[in-house]
C-alpha positions as CSV (number, residue, x, y, z in Angstrom):
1,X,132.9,75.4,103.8
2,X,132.8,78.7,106.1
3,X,129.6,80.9,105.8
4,X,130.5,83.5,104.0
5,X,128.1,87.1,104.3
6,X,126.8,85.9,100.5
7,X,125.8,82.4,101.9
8,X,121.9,82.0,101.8
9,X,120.7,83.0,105.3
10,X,123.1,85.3,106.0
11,X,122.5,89.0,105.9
12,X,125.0,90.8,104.9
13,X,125.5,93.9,107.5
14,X,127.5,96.3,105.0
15,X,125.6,95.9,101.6
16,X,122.3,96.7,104.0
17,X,124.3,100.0,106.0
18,X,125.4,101.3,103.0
19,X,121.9,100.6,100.8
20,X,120.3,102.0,104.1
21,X,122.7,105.6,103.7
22,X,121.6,105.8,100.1
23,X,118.5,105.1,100.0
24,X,116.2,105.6,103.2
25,X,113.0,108.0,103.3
26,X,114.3,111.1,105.0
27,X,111.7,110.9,108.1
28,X,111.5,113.3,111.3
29,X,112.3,110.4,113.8
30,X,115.3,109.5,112.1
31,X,116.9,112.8,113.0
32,X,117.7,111.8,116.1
33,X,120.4,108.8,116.4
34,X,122.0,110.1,113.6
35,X,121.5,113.8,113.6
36,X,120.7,114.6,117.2
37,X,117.9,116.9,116.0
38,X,114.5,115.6,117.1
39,X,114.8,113.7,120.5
40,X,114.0,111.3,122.6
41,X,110.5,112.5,123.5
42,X,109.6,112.6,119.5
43,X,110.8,109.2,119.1
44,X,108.3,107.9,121.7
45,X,105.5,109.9,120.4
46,X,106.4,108.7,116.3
47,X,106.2,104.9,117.9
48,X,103.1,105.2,119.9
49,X,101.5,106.9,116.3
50,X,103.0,105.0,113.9
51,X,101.3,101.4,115.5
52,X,98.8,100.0,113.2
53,X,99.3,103.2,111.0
54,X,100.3,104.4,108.0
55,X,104.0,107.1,107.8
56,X,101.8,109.1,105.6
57,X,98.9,109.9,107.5
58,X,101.1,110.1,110.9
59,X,104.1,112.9,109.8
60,X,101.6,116.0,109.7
61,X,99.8,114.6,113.3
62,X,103.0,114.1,114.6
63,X,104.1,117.3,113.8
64,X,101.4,119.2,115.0
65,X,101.7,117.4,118.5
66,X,105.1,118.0,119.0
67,X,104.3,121.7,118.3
68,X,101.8,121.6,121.0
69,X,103.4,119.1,123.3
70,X,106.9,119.5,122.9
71,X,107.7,117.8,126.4
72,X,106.8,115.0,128.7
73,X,105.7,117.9,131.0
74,X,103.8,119.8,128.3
75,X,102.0,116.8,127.6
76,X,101.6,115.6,131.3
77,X,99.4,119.0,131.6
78,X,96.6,118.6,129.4
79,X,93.3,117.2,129.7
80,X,92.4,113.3,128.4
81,X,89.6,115.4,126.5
82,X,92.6,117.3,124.8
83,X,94.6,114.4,123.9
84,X,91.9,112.5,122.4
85,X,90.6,115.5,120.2
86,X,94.6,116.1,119.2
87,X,94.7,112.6,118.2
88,X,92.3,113.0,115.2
89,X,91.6,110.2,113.0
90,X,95.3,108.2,114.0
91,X,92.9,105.3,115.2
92,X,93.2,103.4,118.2
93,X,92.7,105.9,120.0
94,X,93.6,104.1,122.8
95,X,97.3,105.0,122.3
96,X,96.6,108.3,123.2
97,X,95.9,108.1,126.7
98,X,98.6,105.3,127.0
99,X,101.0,108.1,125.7
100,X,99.4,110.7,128.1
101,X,99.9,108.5,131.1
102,X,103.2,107.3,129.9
103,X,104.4,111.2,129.9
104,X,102.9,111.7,133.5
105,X,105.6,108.9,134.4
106,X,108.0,110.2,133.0
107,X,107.2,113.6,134.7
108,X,107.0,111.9,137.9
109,X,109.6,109.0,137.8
110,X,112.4,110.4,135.2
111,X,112.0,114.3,136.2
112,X,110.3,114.7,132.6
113,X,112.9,113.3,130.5
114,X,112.5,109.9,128.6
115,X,114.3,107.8,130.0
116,X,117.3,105.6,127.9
117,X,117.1,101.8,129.8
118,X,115.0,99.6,128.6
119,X,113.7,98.2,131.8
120,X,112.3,102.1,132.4
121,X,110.8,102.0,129.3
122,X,108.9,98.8,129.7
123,X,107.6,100.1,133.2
124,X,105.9,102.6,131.4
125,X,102.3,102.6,129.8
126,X,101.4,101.6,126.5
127,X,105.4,100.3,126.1
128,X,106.2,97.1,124.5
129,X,109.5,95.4,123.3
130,X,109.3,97.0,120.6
131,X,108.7,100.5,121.1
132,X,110.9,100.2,124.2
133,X,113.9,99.4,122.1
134,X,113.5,101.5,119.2
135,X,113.4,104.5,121.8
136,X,116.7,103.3,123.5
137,X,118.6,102.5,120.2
138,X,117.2,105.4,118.1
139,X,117.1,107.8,120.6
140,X,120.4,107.3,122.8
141,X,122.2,104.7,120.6
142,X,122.0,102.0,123.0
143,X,122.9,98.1,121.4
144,X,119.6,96.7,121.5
145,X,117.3,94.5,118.8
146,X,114.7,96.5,117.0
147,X,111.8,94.1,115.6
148,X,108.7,95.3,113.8
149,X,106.2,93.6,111.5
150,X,108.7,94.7,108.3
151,X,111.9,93.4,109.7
152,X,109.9,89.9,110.5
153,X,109.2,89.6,107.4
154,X,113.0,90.3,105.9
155,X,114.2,88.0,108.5
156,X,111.5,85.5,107.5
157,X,112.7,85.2,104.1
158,X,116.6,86.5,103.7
159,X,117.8,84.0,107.0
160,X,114.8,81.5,107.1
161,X,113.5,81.1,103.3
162,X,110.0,81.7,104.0
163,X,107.7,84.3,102.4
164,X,106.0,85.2,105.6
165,X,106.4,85.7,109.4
166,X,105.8,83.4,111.9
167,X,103.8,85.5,114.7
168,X,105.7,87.8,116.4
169,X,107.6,86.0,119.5
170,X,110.6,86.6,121.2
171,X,112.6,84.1,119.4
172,X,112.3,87.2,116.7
173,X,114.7,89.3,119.0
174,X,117.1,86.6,119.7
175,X,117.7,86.3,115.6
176,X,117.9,89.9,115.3
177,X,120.5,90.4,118.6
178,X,122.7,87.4,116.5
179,X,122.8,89.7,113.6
180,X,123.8,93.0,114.6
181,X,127.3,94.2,114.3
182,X,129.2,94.9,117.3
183,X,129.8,98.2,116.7
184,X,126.2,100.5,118.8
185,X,126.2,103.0,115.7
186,X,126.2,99.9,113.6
187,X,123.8,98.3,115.3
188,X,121.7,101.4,115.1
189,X,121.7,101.3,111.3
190,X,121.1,97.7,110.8
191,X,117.8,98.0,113.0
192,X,116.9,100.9,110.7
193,X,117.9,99.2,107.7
194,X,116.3,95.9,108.0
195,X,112.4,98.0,108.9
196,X,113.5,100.3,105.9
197,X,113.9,97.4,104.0
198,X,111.1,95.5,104.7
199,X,108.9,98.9,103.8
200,X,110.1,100.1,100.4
201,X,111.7,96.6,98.8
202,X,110.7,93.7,101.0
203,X,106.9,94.1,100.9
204,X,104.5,92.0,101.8
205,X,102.8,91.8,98.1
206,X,105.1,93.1,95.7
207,X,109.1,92.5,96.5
208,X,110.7,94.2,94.7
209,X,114.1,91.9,94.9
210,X,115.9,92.6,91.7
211,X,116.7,96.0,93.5
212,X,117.0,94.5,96.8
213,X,120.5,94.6,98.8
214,X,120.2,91.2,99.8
215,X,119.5,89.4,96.5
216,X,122.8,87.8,96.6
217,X,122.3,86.3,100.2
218,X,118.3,85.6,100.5
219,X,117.3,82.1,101.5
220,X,114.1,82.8,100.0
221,X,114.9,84.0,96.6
222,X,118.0,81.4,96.4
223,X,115.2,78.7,96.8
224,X,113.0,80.5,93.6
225,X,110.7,82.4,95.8
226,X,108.2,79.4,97.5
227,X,105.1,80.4,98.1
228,X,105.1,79.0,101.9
229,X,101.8,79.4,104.1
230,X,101.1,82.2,106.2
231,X,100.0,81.3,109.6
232,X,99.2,84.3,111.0
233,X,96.1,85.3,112.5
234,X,94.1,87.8,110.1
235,X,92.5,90.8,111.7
236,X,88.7,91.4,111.0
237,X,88.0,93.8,108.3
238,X,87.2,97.5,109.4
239,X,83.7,98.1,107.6
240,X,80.7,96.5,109.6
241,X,83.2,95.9,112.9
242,X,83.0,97.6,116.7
243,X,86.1,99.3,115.4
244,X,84.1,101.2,113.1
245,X,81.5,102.2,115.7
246,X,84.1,102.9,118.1
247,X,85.3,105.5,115.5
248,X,81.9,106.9,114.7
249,X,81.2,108.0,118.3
250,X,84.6,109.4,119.0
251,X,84.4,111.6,115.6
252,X,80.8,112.8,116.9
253,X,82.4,113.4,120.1
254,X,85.1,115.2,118.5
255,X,83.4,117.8,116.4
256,X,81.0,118.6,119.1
257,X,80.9,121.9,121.2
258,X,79.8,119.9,124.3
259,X,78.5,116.7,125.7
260,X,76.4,114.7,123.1
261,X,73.1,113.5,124.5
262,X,73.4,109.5,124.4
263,X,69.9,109.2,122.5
264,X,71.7,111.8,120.1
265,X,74.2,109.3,119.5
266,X,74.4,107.6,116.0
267,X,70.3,107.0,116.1
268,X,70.3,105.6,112.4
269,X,73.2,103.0,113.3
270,X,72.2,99.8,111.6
271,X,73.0,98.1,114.3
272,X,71.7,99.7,117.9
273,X,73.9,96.6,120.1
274,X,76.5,97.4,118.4
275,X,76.6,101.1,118.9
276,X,76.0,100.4,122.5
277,X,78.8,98.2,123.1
278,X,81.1,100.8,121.0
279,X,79.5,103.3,123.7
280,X,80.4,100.8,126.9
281,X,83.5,100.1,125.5
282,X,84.7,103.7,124.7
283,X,83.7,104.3,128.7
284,X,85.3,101.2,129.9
285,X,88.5,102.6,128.3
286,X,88.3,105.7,129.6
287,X,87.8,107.1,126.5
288,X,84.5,108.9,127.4
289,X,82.4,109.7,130.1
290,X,78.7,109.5,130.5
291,X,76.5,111.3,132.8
292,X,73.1,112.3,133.2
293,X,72.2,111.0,129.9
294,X,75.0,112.8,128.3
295,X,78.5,111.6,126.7
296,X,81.6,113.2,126.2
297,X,85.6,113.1,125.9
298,X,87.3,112.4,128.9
299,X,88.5,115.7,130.9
C-alpha cells in the first residue's frame, strides 16, 4: 500500500505549516524570512546566543546588542573587553569573541554584510552546520536543512519511533533534506516548524501529544509511546564544575572598574586548583589577560 502523509513515520508537511502559522511564539529572529524586518546580521547574532541558552534569558540581551551593534562593522569596532562585558551572564562566553571575530570577517571578506552561501558561512568563526544554515534559510530563504537539538528529537520519534535522539550526526541533515517540501518558502517553514515543535509540544519530559500536529502520523506514539534508551552523553552538572569558576572570575572581572589583582581573585574558593585552572583557562581563551600580577578582560 502507498505511504500516505498519515502513515507512521511520515511527517506530514501541511498539518505542521499550517500548526506552525497558528501557533508559533512571535520571536524577533523570526521577522526576518517571513517579514523582512530584522536581518541577516540579527539572525547570526540570535544563533550564536541562543546555543546552550534559554529564549527567555537571550531576547532582552539580544536586543540590547543589536541596539549597540547594529552591524558587522559596528561590532568589528569594539574592544574584546566590550564584547565580553556586553555579553553578561549568556554563558559561554566563548561565543562572544567567536561572534566578534566572525563580524571582523565579514567586515573584511563580505564588505560587512552577512553573507547568504553556506560555504561563507562555515568559513567563518564560531559557525557550524547548524547555525550556518539557519542563517541562509532564515535569513535569505535559501533551501537548506535546519537541525537543532528540538528537531532531533521530533524526527527521533514522529519518522523513527524512538523517544530520544541519537547524537547529533550528519545522517540528521540527510533525513531532514528528505523531508522538506520543494517549494524554498516551504522549506523555510518546515525547518521552523519542526524546532517550534520540538520546543512547546515535543519536549523532552512532558509531550504534550494529544495537542500535537503529528499525532496522527508519529511512529512513536503509534507504537504506545516506548520508553527506548537514551544514549547520549550527559553533560556534567554546573554546581561544583570549572564552568562554575570560569563564570565566577569573569563576573568579578565584569563588575570591576579595572584590573583585579590575581591574589584578589576568588581567595575563599573552596577549591584554589580549580580556580587556577578557571584562571589559565579564561587566558588560554583569550578571554582575559594577566600581567604584572593583575587580570582583566581582554582589550
Amino acid at each position: 500500500m502507498p505511504a500516505t502523509e498519515t502513515t507512521p513515520g511520515r511527517i506530514p508537511a501541511s498539518a505542521l505549516g499550517d500548526w506552525y502559522r497558528s501557533a508559533a511564539r512571535d520571536l524577533p529572529w523570526r521577522r526576518t524570512a517571513f517579514h523582512n524586518d530584522f536581518g541577516a546580521w540579527g539572525v547570526l547574532v540570535s544563533e550564536f546566543m541562543l546555543q546552550q541558552t534559554p529564549v527567555a534569558r537571550v531576547i532582552p540581551l539580544l536586543d540590547a546588542w543589536l541596539a549597540r551593534w547594529p552591524t558587522p562593522t559596528a561590532l568589528a569596532a569594539a574592544s574584546g573587553a566590550d564584547v565580553v562585558q556586553q555579553w553578561a551572564n549568556l554563558g559561554y562566553p566563548r561565543r562572544a569573541l567567536w561572534l566578534h571575530r566572525a563580524a571582523q570577517e565579514i567586515v573584511r571578506l563580505h564588505d560587512g554584510r552577512v553573507p547568504s552561501d553556506v560555504d561563507a558561512l562555515l568559513a567563518l568563526t564560531g559557525i557550524g552546520d547548524y547555525t550556518a544554515r539557519a542563517v541562509s534559510v532564515f535569513a535569505y530563504g535559501e533551501r537548506h536543512p535546519v537541525v537543532d537539538t528540538n528537531t532531533r528529537r521530533v524526527l527521533a520519534r514522529a519518522v523513527e519511533g524512538r523517544a530520544h535522539p541519537s547524537a547529533a550526526s550528519r545522517r540528521d541533515l540527510v533525513l531532514m533534506e528528505s523531508l522538506l517540501p520543494a517549494d524554498d518558502r516551504e522549506a523555510a517553514v518546515f525547518n521552523a516548524a519542526a524546532m517550534e515543535l520540538g520546543a512547546t509540544i515535543c519536549t523532552a519530559r512532558a509531550p504534550r501529544c494529544e495537542s500535537c500536529p503529528l499525532a496522527a502520523s508519529c511512529a512513536w506514539l503509534a507504537d504506545g509511546r516506548p520508553d527506548t534508551p537514551d544514549t547520549r552523553r550527559r553533560q556534567a552538572g554546573y554546581e561544583g564544575s570549572d564552568r562554575q569558576a570560569r563564570g565566577a572570575v569573569l563576573r568579578i572581572l565584569r563588575e570591576a572598574d579595572a584590573a583585579v589583582s590575581l591574589e584578589r581573585m576568588l581567595p575563599d574558593w573552596p577549591d584554589p586548583l580549580q580556580r587556577d585552572r578557571a584562571i589559565d583557562s579564561l587566558i588560554a581563551d583569550g578571554l582575559a589577560e594577566a600581567e604584572d600580577g593583575l587580570l582583566r578582560l581582554p582589550r
